[in-house]
N, C-alpha and C positions, 0 to 999 in steps of 0.2 A: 820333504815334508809335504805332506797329501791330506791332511785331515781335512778336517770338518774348517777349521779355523778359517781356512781361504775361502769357504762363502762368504764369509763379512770382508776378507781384506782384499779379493780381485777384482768386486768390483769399483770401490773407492779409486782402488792401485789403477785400472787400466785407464780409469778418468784422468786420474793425476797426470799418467806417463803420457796421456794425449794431450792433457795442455803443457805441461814441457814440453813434450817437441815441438808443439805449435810454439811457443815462446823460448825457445833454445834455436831451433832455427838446424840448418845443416853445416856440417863441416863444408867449405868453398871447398871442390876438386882443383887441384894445383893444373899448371899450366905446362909442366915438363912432363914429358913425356915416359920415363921410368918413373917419376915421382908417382905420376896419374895411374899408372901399370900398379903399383905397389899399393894406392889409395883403393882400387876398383878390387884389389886380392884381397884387402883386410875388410872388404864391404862393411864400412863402420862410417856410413855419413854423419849417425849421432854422436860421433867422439867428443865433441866438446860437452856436451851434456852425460855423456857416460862417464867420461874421467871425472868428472863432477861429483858423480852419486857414487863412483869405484870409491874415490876417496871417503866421502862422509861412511859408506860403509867399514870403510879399512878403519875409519876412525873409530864409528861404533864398536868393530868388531876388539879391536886394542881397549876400550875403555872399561868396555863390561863384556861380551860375547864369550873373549879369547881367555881372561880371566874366570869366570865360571867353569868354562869346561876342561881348566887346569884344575880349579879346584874338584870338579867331579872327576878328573882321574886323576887326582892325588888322593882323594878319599875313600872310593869305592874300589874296594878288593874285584881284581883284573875279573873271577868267576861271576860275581854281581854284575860288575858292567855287562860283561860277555851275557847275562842271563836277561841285563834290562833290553839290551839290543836284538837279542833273538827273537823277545815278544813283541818290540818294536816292528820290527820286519815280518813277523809271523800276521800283526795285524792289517800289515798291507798285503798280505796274499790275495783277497778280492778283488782289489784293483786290478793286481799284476794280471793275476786270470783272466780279468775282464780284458784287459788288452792281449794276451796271448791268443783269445779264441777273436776279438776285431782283426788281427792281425792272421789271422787262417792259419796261426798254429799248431795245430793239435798236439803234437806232442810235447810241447814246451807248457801247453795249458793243462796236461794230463798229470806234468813236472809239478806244478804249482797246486792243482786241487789233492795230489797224493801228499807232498808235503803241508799242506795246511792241516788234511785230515790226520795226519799221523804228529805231528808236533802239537795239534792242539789237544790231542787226547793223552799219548807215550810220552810225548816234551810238556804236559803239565804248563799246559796253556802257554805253550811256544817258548819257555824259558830254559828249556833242554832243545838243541838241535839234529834229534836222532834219528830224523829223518836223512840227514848226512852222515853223523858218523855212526851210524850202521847199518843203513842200505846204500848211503854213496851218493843219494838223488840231493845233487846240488843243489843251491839257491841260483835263484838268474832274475834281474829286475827290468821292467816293462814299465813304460807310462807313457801318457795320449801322444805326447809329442814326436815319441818315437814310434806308436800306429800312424799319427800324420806320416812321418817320413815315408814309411813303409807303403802308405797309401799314394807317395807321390807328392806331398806338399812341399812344399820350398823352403828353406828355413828363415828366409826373410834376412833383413839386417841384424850386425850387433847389435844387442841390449843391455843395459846393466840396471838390473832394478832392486827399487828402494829394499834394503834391509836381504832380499832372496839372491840378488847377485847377478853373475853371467845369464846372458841366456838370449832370446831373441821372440820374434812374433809368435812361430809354431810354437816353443816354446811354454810361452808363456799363457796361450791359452792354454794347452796343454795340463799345467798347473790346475786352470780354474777346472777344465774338463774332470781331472780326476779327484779333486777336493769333491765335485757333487755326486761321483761317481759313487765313493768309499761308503759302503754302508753304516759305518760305526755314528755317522752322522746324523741318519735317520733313526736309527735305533736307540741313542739314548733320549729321554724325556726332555725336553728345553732346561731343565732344573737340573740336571747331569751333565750339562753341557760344558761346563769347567773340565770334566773328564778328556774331553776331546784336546781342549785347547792347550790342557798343560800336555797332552802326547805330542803335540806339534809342537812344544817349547820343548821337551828331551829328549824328540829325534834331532832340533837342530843341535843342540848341546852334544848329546851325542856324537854324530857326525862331524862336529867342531875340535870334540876331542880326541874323536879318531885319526886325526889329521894335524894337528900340532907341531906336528917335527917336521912335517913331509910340508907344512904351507910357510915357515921359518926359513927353511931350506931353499924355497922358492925365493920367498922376500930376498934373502940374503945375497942370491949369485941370480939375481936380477936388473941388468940396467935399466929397463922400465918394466916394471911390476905389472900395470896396469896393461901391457902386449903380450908378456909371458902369460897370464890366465887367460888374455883372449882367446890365443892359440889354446893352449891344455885345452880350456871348454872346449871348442869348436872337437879339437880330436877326442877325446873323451865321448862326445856326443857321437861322432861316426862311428865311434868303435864299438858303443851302447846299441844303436840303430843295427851295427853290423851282427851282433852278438859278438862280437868280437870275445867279449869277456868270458864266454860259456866255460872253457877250456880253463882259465885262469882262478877263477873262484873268486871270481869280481874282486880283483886288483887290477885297478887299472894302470897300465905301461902305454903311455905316449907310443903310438906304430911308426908315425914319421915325423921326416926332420919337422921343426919350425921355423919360420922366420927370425924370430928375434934369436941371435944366436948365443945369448943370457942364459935361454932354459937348458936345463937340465934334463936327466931321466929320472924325474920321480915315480912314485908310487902311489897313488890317491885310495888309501883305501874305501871301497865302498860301503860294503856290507858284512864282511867277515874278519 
């Protein structure tokens, strides 16, 4: 979720997450010596304040989130969702571009300007994806955090933040980077600007419903919930950075083991 939305809510958010941690304090590093080994590999000194906010989100996400995006794919015929999602994705091509050519791409940024030109015109404002199924030029997703990477930046400590979830410092700027990046933000009028904010409410819905079975599946054959997403984020994230996914058609398959040995091989769908 990149829109426009996240000018008004990163930088309230990154206020917030700074006086929690000042007033959350860090997890104590333990005193044994495998225990400290295991503490320094999950680099999560904020754990007590991230299991904090994993929770209220898990709660949110059970009370209302996870409910809604059952109900929109129990109600929208699988070709409408698949058409709502294509122009969801189509209207992030800017972004993506814009990180492909920061990232000295070119031809993954040549990928992205030929499919936005060709699905917003043949796909009928990106709600046909005929840039794939009939020249074959995939989709592949890019955002600032994984230019940070690519430029060398650190991915900092775990995070869990309000409402967005996993994530970390590069991260999370990242987010605010491409929210003022996206053009659709500049371009509509301030009086049109509901437009923006309900696309950032049915990509999360979206992507909430795309994943349904595949994050039940986790809860379920999970001794701690809140270690098994650590992990997934963190590899998910290396495998995004890697392009790991190029080849896949952005599903993402976990590459290596995890620690917690709860998880499973899921499937996280991304984009298709």
């Amino acid at each position: 979720m990149r829109a426009s939305f996240f000018k008004l809510l990163h930088v309230p958010a990154a206020a917030l997450l700074t006086a929690a941690v000042l007033l959350a304090g860090c997890a104590t590093p333990p005193k044994d010596p495998d225990e400290l080994a295991i503490y320094k590999e999950n680099n999560d000194p904020l754990e007590p304040m991230n299991r904090y906010i994993f929770e209220v989100n898990n709660g949110l996400d059970e009370l209302l989130i996870k409910p809604i995006a059952s109900w929109y794919n129990l109600m929208l015929p699988d070709r409408v969702e698949q058409g709502v999602h294509n122009v969801l994705t189509n209207l992030n091509s800017p972004v993506i571009f814009a990180n492909d050519a920061m990232q000295g791409n070119g031809p993954r940024a040549k990928i992205t300007a030929e499919r936005f030109a060709i699905n917003s015109t043949l796909g009928v404002g990106g709600i046909f994806d005929v840039a794939a199924n009939w020249w074959g030029i995939k989709h592949h997703d890019e955002d600032f955090g994984q230019t940070m990477a690519v430029w060398g930046v650190g991915e900092g400590p775990y995070l869990v933040l309000p409402v967005l979830g996993p994530s970390n410092p590069r991260d999370a700027v990242g987010y605010g980077v491409d929210s003022v990046m996206d053009p659709w933000g500049w371009v509509l009028p301030s009086h049109l600007q509901w437009i923006n904010y309900s696309r950032t409410g049915v990509q999360g819905i979206d992507l909430r419903a795309r994943n349904l079975e595949t994050l039940d599946q986790i809860k379920k054959g999970s001794l701690d919930f809140y270690a098994t997403m650590r992990s997934l984020y963190r590899q998910h994230r290396n495998d995004e950075i890697k392009n790991y996914d190029e080849k896949s058609n952005n599903v993402f398959t976990p590459s290596a083991s995890v620690d917690d040995p709860s998880v499973k091989k899921p499937q996280l769908s991304q984009t298709n």
